[in-house]
N, C-alpha and C positions, 0 to 999 in steps of 0.2 A: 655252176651246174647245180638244180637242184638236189635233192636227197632222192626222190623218187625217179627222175633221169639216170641219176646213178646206180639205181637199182634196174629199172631197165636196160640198163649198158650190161649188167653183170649178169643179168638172164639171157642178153642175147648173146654175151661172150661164151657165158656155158654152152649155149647150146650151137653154136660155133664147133666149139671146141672138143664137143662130145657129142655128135649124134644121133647118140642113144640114151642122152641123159632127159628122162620122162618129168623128174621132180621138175627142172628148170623151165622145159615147155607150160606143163601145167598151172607153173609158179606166172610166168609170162600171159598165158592165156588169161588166169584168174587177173592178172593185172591191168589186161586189156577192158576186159568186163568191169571191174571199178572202175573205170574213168570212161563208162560208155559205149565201147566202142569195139562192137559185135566181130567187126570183118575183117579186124583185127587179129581177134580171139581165134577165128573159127581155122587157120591153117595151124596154130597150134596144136589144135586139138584133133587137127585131123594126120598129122605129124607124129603123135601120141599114135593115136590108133594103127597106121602103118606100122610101129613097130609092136605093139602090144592091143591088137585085133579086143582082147578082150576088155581093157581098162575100162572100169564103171567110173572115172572120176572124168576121163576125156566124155562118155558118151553123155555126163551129165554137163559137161562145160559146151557140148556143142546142144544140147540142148537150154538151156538157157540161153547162150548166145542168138539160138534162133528165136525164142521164147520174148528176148528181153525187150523189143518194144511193145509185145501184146500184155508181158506182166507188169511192167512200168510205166504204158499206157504215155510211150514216147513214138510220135509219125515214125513209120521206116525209114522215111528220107533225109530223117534228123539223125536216124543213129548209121545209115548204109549211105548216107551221098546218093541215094538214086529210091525211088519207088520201089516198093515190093510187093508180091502179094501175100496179102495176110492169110488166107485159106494155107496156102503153101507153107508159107511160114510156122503156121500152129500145124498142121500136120508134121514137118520136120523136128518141130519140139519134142512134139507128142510122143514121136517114135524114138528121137534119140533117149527122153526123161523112161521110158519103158523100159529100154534096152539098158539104160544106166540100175532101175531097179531089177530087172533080172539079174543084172551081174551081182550087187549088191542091195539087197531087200531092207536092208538100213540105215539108206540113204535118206533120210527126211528132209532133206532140200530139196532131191527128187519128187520125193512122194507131196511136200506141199505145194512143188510149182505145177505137179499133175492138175493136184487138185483146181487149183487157181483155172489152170485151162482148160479143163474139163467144166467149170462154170461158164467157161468165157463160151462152150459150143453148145451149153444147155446141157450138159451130162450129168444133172447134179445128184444122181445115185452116185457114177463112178468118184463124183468130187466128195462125197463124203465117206465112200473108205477109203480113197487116198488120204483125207485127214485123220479117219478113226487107227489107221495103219500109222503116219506120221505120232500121234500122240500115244500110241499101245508104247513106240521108241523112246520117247521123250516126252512127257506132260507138263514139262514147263514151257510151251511153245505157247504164250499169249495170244499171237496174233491168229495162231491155228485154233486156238478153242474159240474168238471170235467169230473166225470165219465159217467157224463148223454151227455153232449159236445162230448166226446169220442166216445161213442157208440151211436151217433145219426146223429154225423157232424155238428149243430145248436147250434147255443147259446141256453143256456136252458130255457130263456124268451121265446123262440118261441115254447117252448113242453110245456111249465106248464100252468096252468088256466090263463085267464086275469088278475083275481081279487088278485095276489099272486105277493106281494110286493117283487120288486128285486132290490131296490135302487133306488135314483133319479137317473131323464133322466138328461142328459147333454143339460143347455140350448146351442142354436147354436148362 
């Protein structure tokens, strides 16, 4: 058996064994999502929220989950076994990624996969303060200062707050 079999054995014995234990579901769902495989994930997470209505970290995992062929730019029928519709799809994102930042507003996984699909429906205001929000958290996120450069044509020193450290200036 492999090593990662064996961790899926020991998440679904926890959750077996205790069903009320949220870390083990969470830990399981995220491990569904590593290897692909959304529909998986999503009774997880939705297992999660039956017992804890408010958990920002299930409403972010079933957002993503719904999220992950429009951000990975994987068919739905390669990640679900069957067609989807993608309208549907990014709308269920959208709302779970929303509800995951209302719970918790310092989510930058949330806040950058917003922004991702808030590109992907033409919203590219809301997609650049979901990034300029994501980087006020964190400014070592590379891939977010790209994407905010990308979709803005500016260095992203010139979109984010003053007071939102981006490294020393070069002296002259």
């Amino acid at each position: 058996m492999t090593e990662r079999r064996a961790l899926y054995d020991k998440l679904k014995k926890a959750v077996a064994a205790d069903p009320e234990d949220i870390d083990a579901r969470i830990s399981l769902g995220a491990m569904y999502m590593e290897d692909n495989n959304p529909s998986e994930a999503l009774p997880c997470y939705d297992e999660v929220l039956s017992i804890d209505p408010e958990n920002a970290e299930a409403f972010l995992g079933l957002g993503l989950a719904w999220g992950h062929a429009i951000l990975e730019n994987i068919p739905p029928a390669d990640l679900w076994g069957r067609e989807h519709d993608e309208e549907e799809m990014l709308e269920k994102a959208i709302d779970f990624l929303e509800r995951a930042v209302e719970l918790d507003p310092e989510v930058t996984q949330a806040l950058n996969a917003l922004g991702r699909l808030y590109i992907v429906q033409g919203q590219e205001e809301e997609a650049i303060e979901m990034f300029r929000q994501s980087l006020i958290l964190d400014q070592s996120q590379h891939d977010v200062l790209e994407d905010l450069g990308e979709l803005t044509g500016k260095p992203a020193w010139q979109i984010l707050e003053k007071d939102v450290y981006m490294g020393e200036l070069e002296e002259e």
